[in-house]
N, C-alpha and C positions, 0 to 999 in steps of 0.2 A: 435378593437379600444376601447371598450367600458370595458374590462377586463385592457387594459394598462391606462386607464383611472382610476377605480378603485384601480389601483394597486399603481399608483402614488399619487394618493388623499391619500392612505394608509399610504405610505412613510410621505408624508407631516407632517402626524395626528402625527407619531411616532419620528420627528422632534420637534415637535411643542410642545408633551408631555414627552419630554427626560428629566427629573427631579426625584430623589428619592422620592418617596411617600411609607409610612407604608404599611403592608401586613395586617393592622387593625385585626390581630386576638384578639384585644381588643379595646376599648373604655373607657376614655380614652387611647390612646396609653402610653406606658411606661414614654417616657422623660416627658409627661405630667401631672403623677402621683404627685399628692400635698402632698403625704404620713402626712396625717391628720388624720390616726388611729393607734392606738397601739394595741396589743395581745388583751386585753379585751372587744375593741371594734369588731376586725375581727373575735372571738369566737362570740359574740354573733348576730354579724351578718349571720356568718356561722352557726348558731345553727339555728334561724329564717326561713333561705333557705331550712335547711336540713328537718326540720320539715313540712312544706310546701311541699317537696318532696318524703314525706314517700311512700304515697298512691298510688302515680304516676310516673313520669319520674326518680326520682332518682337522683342521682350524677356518677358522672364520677370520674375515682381514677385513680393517674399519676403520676408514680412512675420513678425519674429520676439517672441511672448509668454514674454517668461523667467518669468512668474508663476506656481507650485504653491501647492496648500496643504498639502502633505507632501512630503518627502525622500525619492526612491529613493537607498538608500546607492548604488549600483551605479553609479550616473548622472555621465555625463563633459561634461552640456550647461549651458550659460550658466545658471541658474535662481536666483529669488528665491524664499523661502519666507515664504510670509504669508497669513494668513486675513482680513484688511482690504480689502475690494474696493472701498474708495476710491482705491485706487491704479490703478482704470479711467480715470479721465477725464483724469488730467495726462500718464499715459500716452500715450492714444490722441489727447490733443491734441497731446502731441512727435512723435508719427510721422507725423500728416498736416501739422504747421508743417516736418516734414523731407522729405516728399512737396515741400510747396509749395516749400521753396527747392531743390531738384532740379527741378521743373519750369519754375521762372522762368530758372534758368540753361541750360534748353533752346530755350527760345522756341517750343516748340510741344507739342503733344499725344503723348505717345508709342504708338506700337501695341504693349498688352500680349498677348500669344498663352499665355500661360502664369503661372498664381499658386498661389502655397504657402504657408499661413500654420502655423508651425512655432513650437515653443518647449523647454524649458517647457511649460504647459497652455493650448493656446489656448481649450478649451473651459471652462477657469478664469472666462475673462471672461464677462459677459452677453451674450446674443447684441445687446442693443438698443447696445453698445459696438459690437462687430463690424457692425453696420449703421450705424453714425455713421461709422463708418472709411469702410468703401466705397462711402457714397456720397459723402464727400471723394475718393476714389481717382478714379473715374466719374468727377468733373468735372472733371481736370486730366487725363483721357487718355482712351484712344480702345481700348475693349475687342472683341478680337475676335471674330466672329460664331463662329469654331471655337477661342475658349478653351476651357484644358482648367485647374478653377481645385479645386483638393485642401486637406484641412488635419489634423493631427493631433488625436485628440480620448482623452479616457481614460474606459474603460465607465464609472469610479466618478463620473463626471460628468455622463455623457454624456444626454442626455433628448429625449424627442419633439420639444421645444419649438426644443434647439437643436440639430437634426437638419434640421427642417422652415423654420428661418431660416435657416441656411447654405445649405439648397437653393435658397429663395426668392431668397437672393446671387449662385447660378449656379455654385454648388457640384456636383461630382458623380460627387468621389470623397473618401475618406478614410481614415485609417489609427488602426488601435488599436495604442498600442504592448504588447505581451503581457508578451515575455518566456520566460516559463518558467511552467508549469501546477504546475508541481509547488507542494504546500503549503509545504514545507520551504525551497524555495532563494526561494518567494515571500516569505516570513515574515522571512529572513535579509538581503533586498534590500531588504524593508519597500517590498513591491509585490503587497497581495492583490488578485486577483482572479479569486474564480473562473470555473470554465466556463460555468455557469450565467449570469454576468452576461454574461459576453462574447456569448453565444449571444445573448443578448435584448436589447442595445444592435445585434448587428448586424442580427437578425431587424428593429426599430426603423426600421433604416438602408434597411434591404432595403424595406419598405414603403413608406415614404419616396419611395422611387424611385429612390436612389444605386446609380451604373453601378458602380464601381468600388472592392470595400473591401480594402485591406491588412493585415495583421498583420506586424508588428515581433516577431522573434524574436531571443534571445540564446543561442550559447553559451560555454561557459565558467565558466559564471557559481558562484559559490560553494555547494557542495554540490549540483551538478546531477553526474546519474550518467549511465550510458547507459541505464538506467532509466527514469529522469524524461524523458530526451530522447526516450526512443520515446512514451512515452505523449501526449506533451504532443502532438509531431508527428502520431500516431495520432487527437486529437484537435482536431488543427488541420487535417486532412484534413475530418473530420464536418462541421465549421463551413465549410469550403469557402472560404475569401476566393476571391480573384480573383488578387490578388499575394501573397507571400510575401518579407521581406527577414529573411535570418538572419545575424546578425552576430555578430562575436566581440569579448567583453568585452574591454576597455582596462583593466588596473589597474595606473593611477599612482596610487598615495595620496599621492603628494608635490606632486600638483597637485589632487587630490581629496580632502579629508580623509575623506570620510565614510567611503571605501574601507579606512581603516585600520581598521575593525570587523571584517574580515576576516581570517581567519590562514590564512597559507601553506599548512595540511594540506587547510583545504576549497576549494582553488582548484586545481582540473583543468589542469595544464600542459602542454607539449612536446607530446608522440605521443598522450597522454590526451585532451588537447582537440583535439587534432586530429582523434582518433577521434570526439568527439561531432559535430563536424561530419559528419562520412563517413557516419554512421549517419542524422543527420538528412537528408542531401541522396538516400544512398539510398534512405527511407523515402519521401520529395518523388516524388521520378524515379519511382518504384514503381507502376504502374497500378492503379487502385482506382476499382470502381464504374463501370468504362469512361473515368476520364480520367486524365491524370496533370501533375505540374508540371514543366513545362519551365526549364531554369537560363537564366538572361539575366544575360549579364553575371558579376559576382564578387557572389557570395553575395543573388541574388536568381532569385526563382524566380514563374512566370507559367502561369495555366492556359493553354490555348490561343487559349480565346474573349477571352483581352483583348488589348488596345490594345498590352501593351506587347508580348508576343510578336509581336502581328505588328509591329511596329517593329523588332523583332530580327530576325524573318525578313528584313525588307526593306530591313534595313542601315539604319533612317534611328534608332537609337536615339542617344541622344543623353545625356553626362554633365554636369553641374555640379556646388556645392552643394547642390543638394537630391538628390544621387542619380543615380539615372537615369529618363529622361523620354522622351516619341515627340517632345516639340517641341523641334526645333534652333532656338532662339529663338538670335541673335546676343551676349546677355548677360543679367545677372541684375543689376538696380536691388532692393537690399535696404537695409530699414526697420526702425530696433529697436536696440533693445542687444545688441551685440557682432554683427550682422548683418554678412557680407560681399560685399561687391558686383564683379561682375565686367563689362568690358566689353570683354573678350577680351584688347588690350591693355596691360589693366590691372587691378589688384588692390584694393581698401580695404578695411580691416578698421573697423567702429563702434568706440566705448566699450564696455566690458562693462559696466559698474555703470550700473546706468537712474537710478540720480540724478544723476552726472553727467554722462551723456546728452542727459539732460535738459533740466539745467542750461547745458550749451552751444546746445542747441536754441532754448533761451531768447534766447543771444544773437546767434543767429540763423545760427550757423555750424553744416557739417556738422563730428559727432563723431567723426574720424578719427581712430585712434592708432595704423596703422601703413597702409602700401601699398609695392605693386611699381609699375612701368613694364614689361614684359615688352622685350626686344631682340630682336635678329630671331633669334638661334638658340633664345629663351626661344621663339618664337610659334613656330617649325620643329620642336622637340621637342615642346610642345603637344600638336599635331597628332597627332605621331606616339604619344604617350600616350593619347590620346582614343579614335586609332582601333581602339589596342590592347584597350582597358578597353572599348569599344563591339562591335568585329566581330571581335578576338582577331586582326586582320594586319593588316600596315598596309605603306607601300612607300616607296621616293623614286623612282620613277622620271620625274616632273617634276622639273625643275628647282628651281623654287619650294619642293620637300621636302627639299632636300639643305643640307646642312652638314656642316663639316671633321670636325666630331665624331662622324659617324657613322661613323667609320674604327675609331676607339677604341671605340666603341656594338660595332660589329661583331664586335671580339676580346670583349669580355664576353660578348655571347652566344655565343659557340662553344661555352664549360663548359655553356651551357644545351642547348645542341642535342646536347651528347656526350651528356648526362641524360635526354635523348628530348624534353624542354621546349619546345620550338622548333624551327621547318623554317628554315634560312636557303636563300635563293633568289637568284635575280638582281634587286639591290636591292628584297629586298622580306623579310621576317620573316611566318611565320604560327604562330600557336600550337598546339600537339598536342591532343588530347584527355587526355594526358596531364598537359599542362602547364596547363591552365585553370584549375584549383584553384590554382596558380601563377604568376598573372596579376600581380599585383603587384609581384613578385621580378621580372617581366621588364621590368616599366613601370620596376624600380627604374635596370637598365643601359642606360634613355634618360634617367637623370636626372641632368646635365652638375653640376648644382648641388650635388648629395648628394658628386657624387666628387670634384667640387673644391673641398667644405668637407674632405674626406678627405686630401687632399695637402697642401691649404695646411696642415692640422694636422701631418701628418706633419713636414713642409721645415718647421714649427716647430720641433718636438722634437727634428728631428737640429741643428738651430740651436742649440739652448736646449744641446744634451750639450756 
């Protein structure tokens, strides 16, 4: 009685909070960027960070491949589709001519601690592209002796060849994006790949020598059942990664067209997809074979034996755009089209379109087309978002964590805490067990930005009557 009890107070909570909220791997979030600095100001803000980072944590460097040679309809990332791999080289020359003018406006070498080359398909490229890059990278900076350097790669590409060059780079970890096993919701995403391949790209990987492999999971996804979701998980257990990130589909077709191949009846919604989650994390948690996966963070999951778990044990995890990371590097220098670069104080977003990327590259300017300045209540919420999405509590009881707003922060969460969501404490918030899966929803009432697009719209409307 007291499990169906539980179970349905669950259900309720997941009712109750069935509304799009940011994945906050920034602060401000994007649409609320005031893009109130240009080139001059984000170089020397970036120049400030980087300097401050010499000694210690470093930066992090994100290098982003929008290039496929197929379409997942499903897919919500920057990508160009093209089977012409002549598009390597003018490429790979704009991101190291963009490398070069970020490091002439440092005047010195920067210390990388952390790199992720993401896209798109970066195993699209050659690897002999991939090693023209970095060793341009190497000689404008100063890589360190405990980089941790990762990249995404897809089985249907993936090969010995460029398995055993990314290592030779200092590679030594990577992630296959999956998805979903199932033939059906594969077929409909126009994303096959079987198990069979998967197993023998990572088997590949495993011999190799790479420490660390991940698999990219979705759900939600069009005609996934909780059928398909236990199997696929059942079978992503066999395969063993190391990490596991399960995500829930996005469908905006109004910014994705592809996603209109979709109809409303085969898209799992509200308490449905909720429920494949539930299903999927408890099948994760589930001890098997003597081990099991540990949740870190929102919607990612870590055996014991890695890096990242213990960084979750140890409090030192750490978020950006790429996720979550062990290395609290100071900021993220990012390279590419529609790449964004963060240097704590501040925000740039690239060009999306790599031609005119490019083409600005060309004349010799960075390709910005939006950015923040964060303020100091923008860098004091931050914080306290960070260390929510990182260690699930966070406090102000320094000085330096406090602002007027967390007066107003503190009546929002109270609905949280009646919910069982939240412990409120003497200045300080920690999240329940309860509320973890509802991590986001509580990042949402430290976000000053969201509510005061919410009133100024309001104090519009009663204007406008």
């Amino acid at each position: 009685m007291t499990n169906l009890i539980s179970e349905n107070r669950h259900l309720a909570l997941l009712h109750k909070y069935n509304t799009p909220v940011p994945r906050y791997t920034s602060y401000p979030t994007v649409p609320y960027w005031k893009s109130n600095l240009n080139e001059t100001a984000w170089l020397q803000t970036l120049k400030k960070t980087t300097e401050a980072a010499q000694n210690g944590c470093g930066l992090s460097l994100y290098i982003h491949i929008p290039y496929c040679d197929s379409k997942c309809f499903f897919c919500g990332c920057n990508t160009v589709i093209t089977r012409h791999h002549d598009v390597e080289k003018p490429y790979i020359d704009a991101v190291i001519a963009e490398w070069k003018i970020i490091r002439k406006a440092l005047g010195f070498k920067p210390l990388i601690r952390e790199v992720h080359v993401g896209g798109g398909t970066p195993t699209y490229f050659a690897i002999a592209s991939h090693q023209r890059l970095f060793e341009a990278l190497r000689r404008e900076a100063v890589f360190s002796d405990e980089i941790e350097m990762s990249y995404e790669s897809n089985p249907k590409n993936t090969t010995r060849e460029q398995l055993e060059g990314f290592f030779e780079l200092g590679f030594r970890r990577l992630s296959f994006g999956i998805q979903d096993f199932d033939h059906e919701v594969q077929t409909i995403i126009n994303r096959i790949q079987p198990v069979e391949m998967v197993a023998e790209s990572m088997r590949l990987a495993r011999e190799v020598g790479y420490a660390s492999i991940n698999l990219d999971l979705v759900y939600g996804l069009p005609r996934q059942t909780q059928e398909s979701v236990r199997k696929t998980i059942l079978a992503v257990r066999d395969l063993r990664p190391d990490r596991i990130a399960f995500y829930a589909y996005g469908h905006n077709p109004q910014l994705y067209p592809e996603q209109n191949r979709f109809k409303n009846e085969h898209l799992p919604e509200g308490e449905e997809k909720e429920a494949l989650y539930e299903l999927g994390k408890m099948l994760l948690e589930e001890e098997f074979t003597g081990t099991r996966y540990n949740e870190i963070g929102m919607d990612h999951f870590a055996l014991e034996t890695d890096s990242l778990w213990h960084a979750a044990k140890a409090k030192k995890l750490h978020r950006n755009f790429m996720g979550y990371t062990t290395s609290s590097t100071a900021g993220v220098i990012a390279l590419g089209a529609s790449a964004i670069s963060d240097a704590w104080g501040a925000f740039i977003q690239n060009e999306k379109e790599p031609n005119r990327y490019m083409a600005q590259i060309a004349e010799g300017k960075l390709p910005i087309i939006r950015g923040h300045l964060l303020n100091e209540e923008d860098l004091i919420l931050r914080r306290h978002i960070q260390n929510l999405m990182c260690h699930f509590e966070t406090d102000w009881v320094e000085e330096a964590l406090q602002t007027p707003a967390l007066d107003e922060i503190l009546t929002r969460l109270q609905a949280l805490q009646v919910d069982g969501l939240v412990e409120l404490l003497n200045k300080s918030v920690r999240v329940t067990k309860l509320g973890m899966p509802f991590i986001r929803y509580i990042c949402r009432e430290f976000d000053e930005r969201y509510y005061y697009s919410i009133n100024e719209k309001n104090n519009y409307c009663r204007l406008a009557k």
